[in-house]
gemmi code that builds the backbone of each chain (N, CA, C; Angstrom):
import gemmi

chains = {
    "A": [
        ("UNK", (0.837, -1.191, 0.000), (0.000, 0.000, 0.000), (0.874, 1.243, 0.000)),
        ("UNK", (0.376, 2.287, -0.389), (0.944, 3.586, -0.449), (0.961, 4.220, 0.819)),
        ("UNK", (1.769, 4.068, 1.726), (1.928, 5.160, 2.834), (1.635, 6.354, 2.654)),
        ("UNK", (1.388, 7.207, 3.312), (0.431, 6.865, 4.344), (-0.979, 7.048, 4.224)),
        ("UNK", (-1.337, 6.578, 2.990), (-2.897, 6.441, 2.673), (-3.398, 5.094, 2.790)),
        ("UNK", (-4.003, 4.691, 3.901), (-4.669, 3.438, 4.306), (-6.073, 3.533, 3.812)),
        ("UNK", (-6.736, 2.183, 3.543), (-8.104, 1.734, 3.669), (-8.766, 1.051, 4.494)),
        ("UNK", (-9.838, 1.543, 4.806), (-10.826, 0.513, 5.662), (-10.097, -1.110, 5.328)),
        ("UNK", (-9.801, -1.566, 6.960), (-9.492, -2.939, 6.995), (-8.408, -3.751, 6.368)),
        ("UNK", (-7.136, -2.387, 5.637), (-5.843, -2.505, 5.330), (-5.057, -3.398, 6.592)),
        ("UNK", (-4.468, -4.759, 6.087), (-3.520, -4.976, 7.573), (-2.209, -4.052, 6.964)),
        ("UNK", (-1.699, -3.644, 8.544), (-0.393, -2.704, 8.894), (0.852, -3.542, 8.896)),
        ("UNK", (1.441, -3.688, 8.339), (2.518, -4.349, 8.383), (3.531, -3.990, 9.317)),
        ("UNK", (5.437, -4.651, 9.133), (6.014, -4.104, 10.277), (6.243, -3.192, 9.431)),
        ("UNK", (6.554, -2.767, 8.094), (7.268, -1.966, 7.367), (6.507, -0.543, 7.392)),
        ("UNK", (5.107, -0.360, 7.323), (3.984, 0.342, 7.525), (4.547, 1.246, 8.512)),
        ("UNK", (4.141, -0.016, 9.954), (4.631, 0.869, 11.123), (5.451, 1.546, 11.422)),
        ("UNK", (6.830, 0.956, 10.884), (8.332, 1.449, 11.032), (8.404, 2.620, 10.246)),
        ("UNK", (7.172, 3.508, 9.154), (7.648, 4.230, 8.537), (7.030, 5.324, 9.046)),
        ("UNK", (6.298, 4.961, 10.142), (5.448, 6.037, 10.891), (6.636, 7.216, 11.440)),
        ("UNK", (6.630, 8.379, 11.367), (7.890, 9.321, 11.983), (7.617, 9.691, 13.199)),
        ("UNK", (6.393, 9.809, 13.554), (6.031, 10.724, 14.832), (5.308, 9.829, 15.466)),
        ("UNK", (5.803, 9.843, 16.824), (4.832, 9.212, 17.753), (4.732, 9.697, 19.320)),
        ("UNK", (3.478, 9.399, 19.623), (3.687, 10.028, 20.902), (3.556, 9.506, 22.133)),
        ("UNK", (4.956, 10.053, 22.466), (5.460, 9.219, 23.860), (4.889, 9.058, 25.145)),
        ("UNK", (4.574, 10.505, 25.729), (3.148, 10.690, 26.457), (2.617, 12.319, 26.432)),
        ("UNK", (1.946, 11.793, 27.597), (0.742, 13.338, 27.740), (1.192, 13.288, 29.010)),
        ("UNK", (1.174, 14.619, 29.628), (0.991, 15.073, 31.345), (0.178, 16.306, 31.096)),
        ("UNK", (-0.605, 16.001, 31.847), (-1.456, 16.926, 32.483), (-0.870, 17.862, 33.162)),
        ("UNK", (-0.933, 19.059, 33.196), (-0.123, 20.193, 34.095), (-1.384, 20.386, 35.782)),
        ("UNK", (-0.506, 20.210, 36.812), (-1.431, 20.322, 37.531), (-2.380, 21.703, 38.113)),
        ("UNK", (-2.642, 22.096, 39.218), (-3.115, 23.392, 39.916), (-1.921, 24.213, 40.368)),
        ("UNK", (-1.736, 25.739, 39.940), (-0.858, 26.490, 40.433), (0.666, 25.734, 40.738)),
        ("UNK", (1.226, 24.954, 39.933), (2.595, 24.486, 40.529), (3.349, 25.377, 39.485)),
        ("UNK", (4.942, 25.555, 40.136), (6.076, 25.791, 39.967), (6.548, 25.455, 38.922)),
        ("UNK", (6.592, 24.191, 38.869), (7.470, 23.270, 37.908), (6.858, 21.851, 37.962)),
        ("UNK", (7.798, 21.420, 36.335), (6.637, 20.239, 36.291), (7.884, 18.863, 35.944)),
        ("UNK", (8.370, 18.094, 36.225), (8.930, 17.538, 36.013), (8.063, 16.292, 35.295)),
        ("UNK", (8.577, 15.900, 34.117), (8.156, 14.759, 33.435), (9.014, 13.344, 33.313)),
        ("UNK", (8.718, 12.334, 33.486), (9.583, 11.508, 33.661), (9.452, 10.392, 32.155)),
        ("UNK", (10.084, 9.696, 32.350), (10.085, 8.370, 31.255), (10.043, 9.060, 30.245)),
        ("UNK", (10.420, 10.071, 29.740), (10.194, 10.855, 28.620), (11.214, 10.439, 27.495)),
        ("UNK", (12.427, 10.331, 27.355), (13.367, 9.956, 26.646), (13.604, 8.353, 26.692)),
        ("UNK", (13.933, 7.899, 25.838), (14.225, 6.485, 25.765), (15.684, 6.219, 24.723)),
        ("UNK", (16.058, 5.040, 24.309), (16.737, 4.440, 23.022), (15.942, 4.732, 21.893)),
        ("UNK", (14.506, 4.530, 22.096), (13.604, 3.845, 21.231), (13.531, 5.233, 20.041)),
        ("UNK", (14.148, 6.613, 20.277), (14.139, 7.707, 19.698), (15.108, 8.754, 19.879)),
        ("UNK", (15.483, 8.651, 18.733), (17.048, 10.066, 18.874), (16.344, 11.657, 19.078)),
        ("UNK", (15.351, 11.684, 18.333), (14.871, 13.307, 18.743), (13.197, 13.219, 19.091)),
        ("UNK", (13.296, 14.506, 19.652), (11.686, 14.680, 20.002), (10.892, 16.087, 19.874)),
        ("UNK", (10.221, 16.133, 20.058), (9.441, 17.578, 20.442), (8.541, 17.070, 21.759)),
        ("UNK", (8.360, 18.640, 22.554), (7.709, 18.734, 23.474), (6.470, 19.982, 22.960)),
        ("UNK", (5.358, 19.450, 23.441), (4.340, 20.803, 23.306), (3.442, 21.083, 24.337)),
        ("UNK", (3.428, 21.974, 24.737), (2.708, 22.089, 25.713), (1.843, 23.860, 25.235)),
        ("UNK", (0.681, 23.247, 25.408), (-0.167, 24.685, 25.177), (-1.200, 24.158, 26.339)),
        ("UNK", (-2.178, 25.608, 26.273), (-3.446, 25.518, 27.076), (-3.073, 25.862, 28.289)),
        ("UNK", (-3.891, 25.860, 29.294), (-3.841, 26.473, 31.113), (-3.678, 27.794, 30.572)),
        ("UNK", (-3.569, 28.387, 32.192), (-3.013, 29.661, 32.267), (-1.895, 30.206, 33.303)),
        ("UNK", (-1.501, 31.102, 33.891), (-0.235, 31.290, 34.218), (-0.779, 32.468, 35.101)),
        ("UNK", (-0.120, 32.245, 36.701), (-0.663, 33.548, 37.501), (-0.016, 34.708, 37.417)),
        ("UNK", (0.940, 35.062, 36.384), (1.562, 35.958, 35.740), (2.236, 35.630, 35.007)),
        ("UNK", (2.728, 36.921, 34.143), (2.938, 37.147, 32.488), (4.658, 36.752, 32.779)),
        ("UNK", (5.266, 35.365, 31.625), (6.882, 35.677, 32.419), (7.135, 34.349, 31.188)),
        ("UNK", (8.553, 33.873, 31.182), (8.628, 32.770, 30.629), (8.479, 31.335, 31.266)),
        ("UNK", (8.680, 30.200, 30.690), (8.953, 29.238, 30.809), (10.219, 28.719, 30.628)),
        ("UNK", (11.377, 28.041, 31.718), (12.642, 27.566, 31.719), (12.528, 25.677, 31.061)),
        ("UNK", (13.406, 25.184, 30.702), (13.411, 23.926, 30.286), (14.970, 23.575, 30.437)),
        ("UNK", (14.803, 22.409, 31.473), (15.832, 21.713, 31.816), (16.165, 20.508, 31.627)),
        ("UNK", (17.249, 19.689, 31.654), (17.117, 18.229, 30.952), (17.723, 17.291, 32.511)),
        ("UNK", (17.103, 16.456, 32.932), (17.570, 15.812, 34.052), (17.742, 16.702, 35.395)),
        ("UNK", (18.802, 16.150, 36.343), (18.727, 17.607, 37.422), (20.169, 18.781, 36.687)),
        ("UNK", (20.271, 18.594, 35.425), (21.213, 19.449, 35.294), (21.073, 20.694, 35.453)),
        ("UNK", (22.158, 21.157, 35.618), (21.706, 22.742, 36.217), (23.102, 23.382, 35.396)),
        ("UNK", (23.427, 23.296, 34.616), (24.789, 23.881, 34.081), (24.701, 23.611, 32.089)),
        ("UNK", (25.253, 24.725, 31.342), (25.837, 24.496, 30.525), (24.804, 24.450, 29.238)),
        ("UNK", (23.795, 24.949, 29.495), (22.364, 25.218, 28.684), (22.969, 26.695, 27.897)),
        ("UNK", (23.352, 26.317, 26.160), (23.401, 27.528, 25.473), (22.473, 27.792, 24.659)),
        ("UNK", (21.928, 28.790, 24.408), (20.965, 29.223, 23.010), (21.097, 30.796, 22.982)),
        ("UNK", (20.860, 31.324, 21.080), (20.231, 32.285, 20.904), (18.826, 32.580, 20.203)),
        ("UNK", (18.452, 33.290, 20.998), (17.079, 33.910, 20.597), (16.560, 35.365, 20.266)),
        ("UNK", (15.989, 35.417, 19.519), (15.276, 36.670, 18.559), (13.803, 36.321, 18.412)),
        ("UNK", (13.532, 37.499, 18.866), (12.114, 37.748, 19.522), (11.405, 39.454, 18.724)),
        ("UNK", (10.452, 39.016, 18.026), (9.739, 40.481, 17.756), (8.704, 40.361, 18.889)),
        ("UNK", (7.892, 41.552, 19.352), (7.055, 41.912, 20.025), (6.369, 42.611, 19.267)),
        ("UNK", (4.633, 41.671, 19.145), (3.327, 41.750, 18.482), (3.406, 43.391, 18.380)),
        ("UNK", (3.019, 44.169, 19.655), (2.817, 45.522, 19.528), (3.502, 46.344, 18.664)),
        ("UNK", (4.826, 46.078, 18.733), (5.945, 47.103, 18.035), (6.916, 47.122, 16.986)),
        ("UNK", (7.206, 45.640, 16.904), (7.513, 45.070, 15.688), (9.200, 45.051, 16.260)),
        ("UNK", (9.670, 45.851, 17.328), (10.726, 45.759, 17.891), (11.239, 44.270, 17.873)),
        ("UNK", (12.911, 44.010, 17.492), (13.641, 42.908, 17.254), (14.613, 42.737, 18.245)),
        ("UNK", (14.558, 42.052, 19.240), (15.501, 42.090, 20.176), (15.720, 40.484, 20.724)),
        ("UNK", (17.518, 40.718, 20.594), (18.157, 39.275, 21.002), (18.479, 38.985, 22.441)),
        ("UNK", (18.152, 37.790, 22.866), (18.780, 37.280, 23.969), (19.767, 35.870, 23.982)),
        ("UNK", (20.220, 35.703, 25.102), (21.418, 34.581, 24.969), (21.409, 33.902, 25.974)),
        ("UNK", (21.463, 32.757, 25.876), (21.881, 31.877, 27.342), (23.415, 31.005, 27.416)),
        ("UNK", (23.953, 31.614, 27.673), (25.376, 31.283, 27.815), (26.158, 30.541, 28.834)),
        ("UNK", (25.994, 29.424, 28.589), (26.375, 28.153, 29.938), (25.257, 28.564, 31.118)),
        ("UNK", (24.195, 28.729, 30.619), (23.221, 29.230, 31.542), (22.972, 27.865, 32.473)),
        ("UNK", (22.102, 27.993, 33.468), (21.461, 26.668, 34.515), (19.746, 26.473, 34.070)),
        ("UNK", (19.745, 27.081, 32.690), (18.141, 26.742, 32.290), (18.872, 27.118, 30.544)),
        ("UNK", (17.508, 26.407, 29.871), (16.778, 27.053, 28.773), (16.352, 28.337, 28.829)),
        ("UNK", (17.038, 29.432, 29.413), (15.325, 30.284, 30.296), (14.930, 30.820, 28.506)),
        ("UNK", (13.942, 31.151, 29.178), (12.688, 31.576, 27.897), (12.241, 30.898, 26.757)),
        ("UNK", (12.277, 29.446, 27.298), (12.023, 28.855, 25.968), (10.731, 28.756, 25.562)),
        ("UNK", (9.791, 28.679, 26.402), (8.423, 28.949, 26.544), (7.517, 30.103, 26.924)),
        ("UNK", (6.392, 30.110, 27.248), (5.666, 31.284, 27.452), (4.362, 30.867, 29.054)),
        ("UNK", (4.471, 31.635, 29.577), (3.623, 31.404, 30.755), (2.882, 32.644, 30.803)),
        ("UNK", (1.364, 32.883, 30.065), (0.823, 34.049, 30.486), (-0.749, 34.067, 31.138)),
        ("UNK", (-1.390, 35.095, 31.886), (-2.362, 34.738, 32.287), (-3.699, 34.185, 31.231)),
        ("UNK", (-3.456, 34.508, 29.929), (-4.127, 34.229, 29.084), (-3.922, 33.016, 28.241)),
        ("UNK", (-2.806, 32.346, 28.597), (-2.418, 30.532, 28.339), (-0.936, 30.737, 27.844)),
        ("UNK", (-0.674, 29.291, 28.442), (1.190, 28.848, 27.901), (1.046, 28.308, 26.743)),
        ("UNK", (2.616, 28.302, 26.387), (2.895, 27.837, 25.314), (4.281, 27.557, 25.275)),
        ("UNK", (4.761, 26.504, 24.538), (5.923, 26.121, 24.814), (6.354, 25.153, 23.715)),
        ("UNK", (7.343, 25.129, 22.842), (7.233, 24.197, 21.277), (8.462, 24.059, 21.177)),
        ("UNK", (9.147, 22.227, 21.293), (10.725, 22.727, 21.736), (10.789, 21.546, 20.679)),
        ("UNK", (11.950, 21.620, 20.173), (12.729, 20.153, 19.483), (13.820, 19.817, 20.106)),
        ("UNK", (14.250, 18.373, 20.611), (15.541, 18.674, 20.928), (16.207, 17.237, 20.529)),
        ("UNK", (17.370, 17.354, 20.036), (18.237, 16.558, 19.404), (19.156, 15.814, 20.476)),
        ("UNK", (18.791, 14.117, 20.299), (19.725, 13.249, 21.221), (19.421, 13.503, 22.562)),
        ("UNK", (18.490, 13.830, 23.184), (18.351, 13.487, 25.212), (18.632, 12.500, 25.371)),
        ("UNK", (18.452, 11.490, 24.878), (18.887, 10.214, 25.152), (20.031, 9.603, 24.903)),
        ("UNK", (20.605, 10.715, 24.366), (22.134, 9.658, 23.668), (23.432, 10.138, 24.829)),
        ("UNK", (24.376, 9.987, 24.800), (25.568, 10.116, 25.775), (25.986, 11.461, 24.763)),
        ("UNK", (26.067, 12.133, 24.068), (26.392, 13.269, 23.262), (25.594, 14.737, 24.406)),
        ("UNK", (25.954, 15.568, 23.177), (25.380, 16.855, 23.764), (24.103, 17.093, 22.729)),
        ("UNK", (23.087, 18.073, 23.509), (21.631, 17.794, 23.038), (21.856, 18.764, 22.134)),
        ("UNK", (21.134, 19.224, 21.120), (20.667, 20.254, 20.233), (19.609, 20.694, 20.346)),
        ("UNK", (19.092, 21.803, 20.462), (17.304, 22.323, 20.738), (17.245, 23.222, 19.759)),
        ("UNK", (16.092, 23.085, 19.392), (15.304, 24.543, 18.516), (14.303, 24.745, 19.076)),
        ("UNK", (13.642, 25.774, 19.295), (12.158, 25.909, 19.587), (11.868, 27.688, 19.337)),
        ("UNK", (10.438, 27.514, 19.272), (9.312, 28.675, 18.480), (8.610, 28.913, 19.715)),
        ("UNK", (9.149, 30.104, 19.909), (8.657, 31.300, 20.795), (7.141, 31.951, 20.178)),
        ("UNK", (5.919, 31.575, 20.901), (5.142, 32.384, 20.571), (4.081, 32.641, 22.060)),
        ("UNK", (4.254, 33.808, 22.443), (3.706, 34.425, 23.526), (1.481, 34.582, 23.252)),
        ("UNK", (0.998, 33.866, 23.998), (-0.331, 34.204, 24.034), (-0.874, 35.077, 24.542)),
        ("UNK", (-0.704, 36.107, 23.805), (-1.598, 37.662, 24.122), (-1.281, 38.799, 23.732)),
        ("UNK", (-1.791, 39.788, 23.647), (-1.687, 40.769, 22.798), (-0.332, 41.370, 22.842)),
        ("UNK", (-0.085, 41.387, 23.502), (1.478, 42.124, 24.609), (2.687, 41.289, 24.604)),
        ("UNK", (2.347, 40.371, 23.955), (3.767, 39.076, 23.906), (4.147, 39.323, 22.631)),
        ("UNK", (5.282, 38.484, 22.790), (6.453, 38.080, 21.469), (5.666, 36.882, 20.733)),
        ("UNK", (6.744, 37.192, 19.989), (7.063, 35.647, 19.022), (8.556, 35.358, 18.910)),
        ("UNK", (9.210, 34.405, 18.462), (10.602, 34.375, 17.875), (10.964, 33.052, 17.932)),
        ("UNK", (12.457, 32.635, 17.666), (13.057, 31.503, 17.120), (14.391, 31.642, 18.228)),
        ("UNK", (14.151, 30.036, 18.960), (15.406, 29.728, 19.500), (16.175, 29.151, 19.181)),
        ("UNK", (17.805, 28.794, 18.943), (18.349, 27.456, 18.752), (19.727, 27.257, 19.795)),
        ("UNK", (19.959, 25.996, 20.107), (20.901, 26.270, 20.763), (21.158, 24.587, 21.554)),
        ("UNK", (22.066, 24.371, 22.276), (22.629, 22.971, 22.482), (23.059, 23.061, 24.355)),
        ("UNK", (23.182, 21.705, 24.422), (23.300, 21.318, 25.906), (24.921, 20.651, 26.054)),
        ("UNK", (25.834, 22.075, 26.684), (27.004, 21.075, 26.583), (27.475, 20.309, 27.612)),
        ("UNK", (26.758, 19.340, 27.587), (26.938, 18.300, 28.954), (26.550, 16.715, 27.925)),
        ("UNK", (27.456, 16.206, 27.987), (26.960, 14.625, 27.063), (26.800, 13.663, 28.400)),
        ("UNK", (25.472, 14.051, 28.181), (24.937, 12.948, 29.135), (23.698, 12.587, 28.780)),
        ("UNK", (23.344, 11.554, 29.188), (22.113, 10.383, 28.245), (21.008, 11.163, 29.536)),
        ("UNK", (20.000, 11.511, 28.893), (18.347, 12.189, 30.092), (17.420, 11.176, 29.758)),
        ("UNK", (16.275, 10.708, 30.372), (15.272, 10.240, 30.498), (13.803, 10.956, 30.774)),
        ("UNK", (14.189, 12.494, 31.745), (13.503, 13.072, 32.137), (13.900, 14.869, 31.989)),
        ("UNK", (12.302, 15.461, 31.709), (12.438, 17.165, 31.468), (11.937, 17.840, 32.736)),
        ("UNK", (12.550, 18.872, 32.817), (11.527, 19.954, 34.059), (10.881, 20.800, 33.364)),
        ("UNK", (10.135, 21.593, 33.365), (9.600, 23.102, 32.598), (9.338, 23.605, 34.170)),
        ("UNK", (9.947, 24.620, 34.536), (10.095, 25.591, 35.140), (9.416, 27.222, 35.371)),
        ("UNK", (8.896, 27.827, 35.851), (8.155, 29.097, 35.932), (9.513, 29.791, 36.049)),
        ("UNK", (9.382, 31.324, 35.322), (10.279, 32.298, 35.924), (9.909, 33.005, 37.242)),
        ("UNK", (8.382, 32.910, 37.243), (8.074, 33.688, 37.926), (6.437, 32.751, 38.941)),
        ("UNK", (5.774, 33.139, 39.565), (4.413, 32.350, 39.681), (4.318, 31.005, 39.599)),
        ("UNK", (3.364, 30.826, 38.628), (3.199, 29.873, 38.766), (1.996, 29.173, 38.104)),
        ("UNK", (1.813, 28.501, 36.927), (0.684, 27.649, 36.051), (-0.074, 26.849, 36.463)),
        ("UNK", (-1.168, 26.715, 35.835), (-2.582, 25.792, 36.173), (-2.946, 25.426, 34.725)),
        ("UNK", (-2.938, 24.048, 34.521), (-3.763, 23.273, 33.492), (-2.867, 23.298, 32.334)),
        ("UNK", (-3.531, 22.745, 31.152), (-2.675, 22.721, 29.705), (-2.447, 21.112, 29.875)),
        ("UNK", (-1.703, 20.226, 28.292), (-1.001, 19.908, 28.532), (0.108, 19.879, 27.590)),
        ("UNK", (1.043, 18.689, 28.480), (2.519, 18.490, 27.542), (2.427, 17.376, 26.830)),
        ("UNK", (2.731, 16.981, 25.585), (2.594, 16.318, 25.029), (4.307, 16.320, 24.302)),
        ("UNK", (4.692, 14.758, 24.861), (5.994, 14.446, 24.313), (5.796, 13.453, 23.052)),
        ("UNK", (7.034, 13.717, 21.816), (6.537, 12.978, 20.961), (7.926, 12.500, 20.020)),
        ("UNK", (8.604, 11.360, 19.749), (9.696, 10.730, 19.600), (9.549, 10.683, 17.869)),
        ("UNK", (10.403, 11.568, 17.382), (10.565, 10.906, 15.893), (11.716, 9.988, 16.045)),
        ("UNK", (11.260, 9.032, 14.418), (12.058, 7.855, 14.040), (13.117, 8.148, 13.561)),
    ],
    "B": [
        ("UNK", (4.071, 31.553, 55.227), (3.451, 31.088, 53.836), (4.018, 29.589, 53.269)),
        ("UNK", (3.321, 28.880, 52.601), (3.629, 28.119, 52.189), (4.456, 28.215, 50.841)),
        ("UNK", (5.153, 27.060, 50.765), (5.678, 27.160, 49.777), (5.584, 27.079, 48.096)),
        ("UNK", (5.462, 26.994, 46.764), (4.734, 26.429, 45.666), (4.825, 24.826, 45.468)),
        ("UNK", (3.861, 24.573, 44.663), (4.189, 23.189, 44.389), (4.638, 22.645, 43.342)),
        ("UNK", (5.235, 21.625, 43.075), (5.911, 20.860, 42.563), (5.303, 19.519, 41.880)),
        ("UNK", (5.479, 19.846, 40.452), (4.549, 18.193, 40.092), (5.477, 17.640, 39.666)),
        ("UNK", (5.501, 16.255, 39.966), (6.695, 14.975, 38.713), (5.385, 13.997, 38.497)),
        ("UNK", (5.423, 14.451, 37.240), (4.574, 13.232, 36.768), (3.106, 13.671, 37.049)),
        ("UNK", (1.850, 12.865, 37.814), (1.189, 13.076, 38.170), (0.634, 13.986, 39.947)),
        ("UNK", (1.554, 13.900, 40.867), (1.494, 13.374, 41.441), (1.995, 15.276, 41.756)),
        ("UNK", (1.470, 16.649, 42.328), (1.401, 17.319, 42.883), (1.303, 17.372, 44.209)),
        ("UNK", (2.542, 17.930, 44.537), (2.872, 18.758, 46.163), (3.508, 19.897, 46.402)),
        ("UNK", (3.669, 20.380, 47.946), (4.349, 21.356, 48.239), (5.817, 20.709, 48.156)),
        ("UNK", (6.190, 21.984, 47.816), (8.264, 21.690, 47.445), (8.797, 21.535, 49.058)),
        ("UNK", (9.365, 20.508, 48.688), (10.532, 20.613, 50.128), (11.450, 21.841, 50.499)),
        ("UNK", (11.793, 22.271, 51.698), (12.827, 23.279, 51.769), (14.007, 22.963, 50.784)),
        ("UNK", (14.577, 22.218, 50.472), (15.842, 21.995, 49.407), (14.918, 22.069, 48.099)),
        ("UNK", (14.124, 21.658, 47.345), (13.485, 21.954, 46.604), (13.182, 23.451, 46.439)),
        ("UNK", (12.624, 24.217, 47.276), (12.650, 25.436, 47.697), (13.384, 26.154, 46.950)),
        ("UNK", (14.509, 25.908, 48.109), (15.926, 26.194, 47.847), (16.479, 26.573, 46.196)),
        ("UNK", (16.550, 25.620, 45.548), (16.632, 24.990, 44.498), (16.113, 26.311, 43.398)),
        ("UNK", (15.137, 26.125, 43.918), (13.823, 26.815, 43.268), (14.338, 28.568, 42.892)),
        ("UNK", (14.422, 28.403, 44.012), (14.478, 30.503, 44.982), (16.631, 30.744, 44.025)),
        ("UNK", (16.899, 29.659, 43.595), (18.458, 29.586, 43.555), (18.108, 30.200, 41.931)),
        ("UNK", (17.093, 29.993, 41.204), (17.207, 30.297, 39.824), (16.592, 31.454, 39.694)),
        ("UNK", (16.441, 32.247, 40.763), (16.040, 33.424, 40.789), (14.322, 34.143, 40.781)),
        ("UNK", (13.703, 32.911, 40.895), (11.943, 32.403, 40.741), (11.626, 33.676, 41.944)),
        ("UNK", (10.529, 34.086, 41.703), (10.064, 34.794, 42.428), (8.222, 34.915, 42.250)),
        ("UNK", (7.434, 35.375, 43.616), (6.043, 34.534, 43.664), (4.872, 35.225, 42.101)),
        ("UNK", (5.259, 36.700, 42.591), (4.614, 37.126, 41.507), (5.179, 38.275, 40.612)),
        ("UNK", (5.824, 38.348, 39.843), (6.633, 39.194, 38.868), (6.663, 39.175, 37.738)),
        ("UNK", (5.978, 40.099, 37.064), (5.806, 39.770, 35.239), (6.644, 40.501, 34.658)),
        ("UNK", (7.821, 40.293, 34.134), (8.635, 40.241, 33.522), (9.374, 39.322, 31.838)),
        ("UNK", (7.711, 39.129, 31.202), (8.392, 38.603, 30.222), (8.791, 39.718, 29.400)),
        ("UNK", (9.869, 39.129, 27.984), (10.648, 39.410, 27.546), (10.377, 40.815, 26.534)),
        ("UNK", (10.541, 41.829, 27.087), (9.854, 43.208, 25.959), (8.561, 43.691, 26.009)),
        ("UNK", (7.835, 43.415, 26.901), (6.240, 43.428, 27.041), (6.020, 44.789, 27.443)),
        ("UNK", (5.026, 44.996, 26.163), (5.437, 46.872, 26.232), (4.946, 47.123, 27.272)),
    ],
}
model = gemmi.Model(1)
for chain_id, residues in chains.items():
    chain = gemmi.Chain(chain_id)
    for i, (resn, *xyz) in enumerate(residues, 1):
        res = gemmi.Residue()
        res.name, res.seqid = resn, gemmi.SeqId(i, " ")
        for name, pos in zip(("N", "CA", "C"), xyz):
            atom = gemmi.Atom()
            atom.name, atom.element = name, gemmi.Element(name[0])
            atom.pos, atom.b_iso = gemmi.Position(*pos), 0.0
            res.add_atom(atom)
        chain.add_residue(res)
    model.add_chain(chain)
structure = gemmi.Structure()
structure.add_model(model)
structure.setup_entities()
């Protein structure tokens, strides 16, 4: 059969399956007003890269979202460029052997958002991330992050972090390409 | 006051003082809006 156009009552073969790219690893629910959210079993062998998404809830103030890989706390680089909806203003930031991702996401009272890729968590190497900054509400940004984890160490598990407050609801949805 | 909470996984609570700690170490603060350029 022609991937990926199936018919009623097509059997799936292994070859079918194996050509599937995206799959998803899990869902967490974000709970009431917490801090931070640590996700576990998230990384495996079974997938060299992933995306994380997390939209929906809301946020008891306007601030970013941090993203961390394991309990590391060191050595998180990226740059980012950010316009702001209102003004069209272009302004860069940097995280330079930082102890977060900071701003990789968005935490506002009007809902989060958070859209990350990241290359190898699971492998003994150093990670690669990209992710798309887009702020929910009139008064927020947008922009493009990219940037790498220089620590080669194999993760299993993410934090997403508040800068500030603190989120209710949404969820995260982890998802392993082939 | 109590402290914020902390989810892994399912399973929401209050942060331990080292958790806290932890927390208050990345510069987190309760209510401060400070995202990035917000006119």
């Amino acid at each position: 059969m022609t991937y990926p156009s199936f018919a009623s009552g097509d059997v799936l073969t292994a070859a079918d399956m194996n050509a599937v790219g995206l799959w998803l690893v899990k869902t967490q629910t974000v709970g009431t007003a917490v801090s931070s959210v640590n996700v576990t079993g998230a990384f495996s062998s079974s997938y060299y890269n992933y995306r994380i998404i997390y939209t929906g809830g809301t946020s008891s103030v306007d601030n970013d979202l941090k993203l961390t890989l394991g309990a590391s706390a060191t050595g998180y680089y990226a740059g980012f460029a950010y316009v702001a909806y209102g003004t069209g203003t272009v302004t860069g930031l940097a995280n330079n052997n930082a102890t977060s991702w900071a701003n990789i996401g968005s935490q506002r009272t009007t809902g989060n958002s958070l859209d990350v890729d990241l290359f190898g968590p699971n492998a003994a190497f150093r990670t690669g991330m990209t992710a798309r900054y887009f702020g929910i509400s009139t008064g927020a940004v947008g922009g493009g992050m990219g940037g790498f984890h220089n620590v080669a160490t194999a993760y299993t598990d993410f934090t997403i972090t508040c800068t500030s407050g603190n989120i209710t609801g949404g969820t995260i949805y982890v998802y392993g390409y082939k | 006051m109590s402290k914020p909470f902390i989810q892994i996984d399912d399973e929401v609570r209050e942060m331990t003082d080292e958790e806290y700690a932890e927390l208050l170490a990345t510069g987190w603060t309760p209510d401060t809006s400070v995202e990035p350029n917000e006119p």
